[in-house]
C-alpha positions as CSV (number, residue, x, y, z in Angstrom):
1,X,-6.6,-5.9,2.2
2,X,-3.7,-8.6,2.3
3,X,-3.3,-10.8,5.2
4,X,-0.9,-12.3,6.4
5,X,0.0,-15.7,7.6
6,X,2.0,-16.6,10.8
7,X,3.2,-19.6,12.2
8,X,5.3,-21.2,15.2
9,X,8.5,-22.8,14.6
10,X,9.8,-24.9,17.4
11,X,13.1,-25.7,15.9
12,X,15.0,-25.6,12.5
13,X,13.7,-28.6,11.1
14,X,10.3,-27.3,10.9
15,X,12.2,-24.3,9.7
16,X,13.4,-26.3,6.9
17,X,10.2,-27.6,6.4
18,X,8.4,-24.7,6.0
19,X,10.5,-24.0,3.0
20,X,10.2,-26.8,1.9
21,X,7.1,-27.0,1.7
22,X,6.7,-23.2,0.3
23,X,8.6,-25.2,-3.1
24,X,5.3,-25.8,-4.1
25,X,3.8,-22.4,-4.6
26,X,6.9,-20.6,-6.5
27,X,7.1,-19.6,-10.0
28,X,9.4,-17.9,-12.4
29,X,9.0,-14.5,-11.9
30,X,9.0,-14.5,-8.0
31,X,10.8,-12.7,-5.2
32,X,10.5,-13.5,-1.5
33,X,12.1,-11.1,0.6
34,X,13.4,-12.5,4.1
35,X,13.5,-9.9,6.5
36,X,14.8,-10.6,10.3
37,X,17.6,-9.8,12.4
38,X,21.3,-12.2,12.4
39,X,20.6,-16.0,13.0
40,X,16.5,-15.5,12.5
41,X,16.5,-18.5,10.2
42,X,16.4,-16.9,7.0
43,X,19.4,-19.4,5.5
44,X,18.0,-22.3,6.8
45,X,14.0,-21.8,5.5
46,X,16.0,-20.7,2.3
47,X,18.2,-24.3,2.7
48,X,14.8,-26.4,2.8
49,X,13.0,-24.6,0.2
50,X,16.2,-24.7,-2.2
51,X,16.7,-28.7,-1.3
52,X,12.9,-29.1,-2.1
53,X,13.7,-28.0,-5.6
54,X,16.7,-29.0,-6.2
55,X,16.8,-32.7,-4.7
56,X,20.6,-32.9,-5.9
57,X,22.3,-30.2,-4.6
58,X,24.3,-31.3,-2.3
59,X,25.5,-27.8,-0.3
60,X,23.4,-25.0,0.4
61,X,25.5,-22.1,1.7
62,X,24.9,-19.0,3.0
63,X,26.1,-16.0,0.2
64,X,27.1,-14.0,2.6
65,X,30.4,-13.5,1.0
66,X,29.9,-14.4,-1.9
67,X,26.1,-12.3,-1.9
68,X,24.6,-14.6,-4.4
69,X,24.1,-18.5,-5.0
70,X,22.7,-19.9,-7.8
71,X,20.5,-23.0,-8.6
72,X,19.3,-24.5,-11.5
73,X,16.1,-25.9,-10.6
74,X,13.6,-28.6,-13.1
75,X,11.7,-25.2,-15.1
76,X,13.3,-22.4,-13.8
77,X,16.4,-21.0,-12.1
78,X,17.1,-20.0,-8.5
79,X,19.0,-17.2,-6.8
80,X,19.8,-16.7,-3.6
81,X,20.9,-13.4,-2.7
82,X,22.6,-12.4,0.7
83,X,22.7,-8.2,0.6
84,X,23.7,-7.9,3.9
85,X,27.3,-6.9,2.9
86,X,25.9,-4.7,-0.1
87,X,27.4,-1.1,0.1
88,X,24.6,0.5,-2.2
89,X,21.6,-0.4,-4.0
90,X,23.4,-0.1,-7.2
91,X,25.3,-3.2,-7.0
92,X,22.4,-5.1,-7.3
93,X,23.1,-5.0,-11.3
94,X,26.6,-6.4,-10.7
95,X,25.8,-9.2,-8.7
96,X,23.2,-10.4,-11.6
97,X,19.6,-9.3,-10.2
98,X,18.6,-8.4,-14.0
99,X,18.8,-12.3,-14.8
100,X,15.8,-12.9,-12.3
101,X,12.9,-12.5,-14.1
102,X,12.8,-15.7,-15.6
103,X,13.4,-17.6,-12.1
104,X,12.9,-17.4,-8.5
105,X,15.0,-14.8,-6.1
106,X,14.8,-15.4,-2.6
107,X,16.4,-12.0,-1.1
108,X,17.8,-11.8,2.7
109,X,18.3,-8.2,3.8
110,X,16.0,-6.9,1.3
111,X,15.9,-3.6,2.4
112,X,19.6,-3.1,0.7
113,X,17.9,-3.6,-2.7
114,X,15.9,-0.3,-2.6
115,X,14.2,0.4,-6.1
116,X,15.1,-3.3,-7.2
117,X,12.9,-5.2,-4.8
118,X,9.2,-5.1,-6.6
119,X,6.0,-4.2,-5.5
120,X,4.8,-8.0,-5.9
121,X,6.6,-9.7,-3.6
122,X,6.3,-12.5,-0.5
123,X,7.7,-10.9,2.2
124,X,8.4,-13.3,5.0
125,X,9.6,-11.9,8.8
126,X,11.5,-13.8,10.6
127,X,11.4,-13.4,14.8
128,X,12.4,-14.8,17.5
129,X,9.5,-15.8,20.5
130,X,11.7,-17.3,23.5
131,X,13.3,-20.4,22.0
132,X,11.3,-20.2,19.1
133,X,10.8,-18.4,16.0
134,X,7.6,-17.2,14.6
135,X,7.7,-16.3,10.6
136,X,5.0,-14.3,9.0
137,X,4.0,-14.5,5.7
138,X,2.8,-11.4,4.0
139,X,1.6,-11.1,0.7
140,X,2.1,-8.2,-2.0
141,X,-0.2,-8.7,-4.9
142,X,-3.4,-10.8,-5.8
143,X,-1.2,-13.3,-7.2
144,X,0.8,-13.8,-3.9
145,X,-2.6,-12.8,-1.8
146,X,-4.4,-16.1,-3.7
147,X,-1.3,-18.5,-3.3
148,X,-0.9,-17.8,0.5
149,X,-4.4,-18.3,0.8
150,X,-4.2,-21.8,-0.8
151,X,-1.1,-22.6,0.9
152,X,-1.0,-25.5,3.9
153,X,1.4,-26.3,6.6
């Protein structure tokens, strides 16, 4: 059984840091799914996590328009994919998801990617408690499963 992970975030800078410090534990090949509602904090964990590898980027914006960004990271691309305006599942293809495999895609509004988002995954949920947030980590797949397990914040 997979467990998850959950912790309190009193503000966006620990926000930030908790992507950041999630940096450490990507690999090509990996897709983190950010589920939660408008203004969770799913740009701004994906802001410090994309900063964290890619100390010279100097804007990270939200795709929201645009539905992808792209990084190129030290080893391994980076894609940041906002499917919030997606009109079908489809599209994914057109907006480049079939590139992925050989970097990282973080995914907001994942649920828009139907048969595209994979079975192993890091699904993170984003909610708010009062003023703060709490984000869960939950693993899909030994790989994940072993990685959250080692993982410290």
């Amino acid at each position: 059984m997979m467990m998850k992970l959950t912790y309190r975030l009193e503000d966006e800078a620990r926000t930030l840091e908790l992507g950041a410090a999630m940096a450490g534990l990507l690999k090509p090949g990996d897709v983190i799914a950010l589920h939660g509602g408008l203004g969770v904090g799913k740009t701004t964990f994906t802001r410090g996590l994309v900063r964290a590898l890619v100390p010279d980027v100097e804007e990270v914006p939200s795709p929201t328009y645009t539905l992808v960004q792209a990084y190129d990271a030290p080893g391994f691309p980076v894609w940041h994919f906002d499917l919030y305006r997606l009109e079908s599942p489809d599209e994914m293809e057109e907006i480049g998801w079939d590139e992925t495999p050989e970097g990282v895609a973080i995914v907001e509004w994942p649920e828009k990617a139907g048969k595209h988002l994979p079975a192993w995954r890091l699904d993170i949920v984003f909610d708010f408690e009062g003023e703060h947030r709490l984000v869960s980590l939950e693993p899909h797949g030994e790989d994940w499963q072993r990685r959250c397990d080692e993982f410290q914040f």
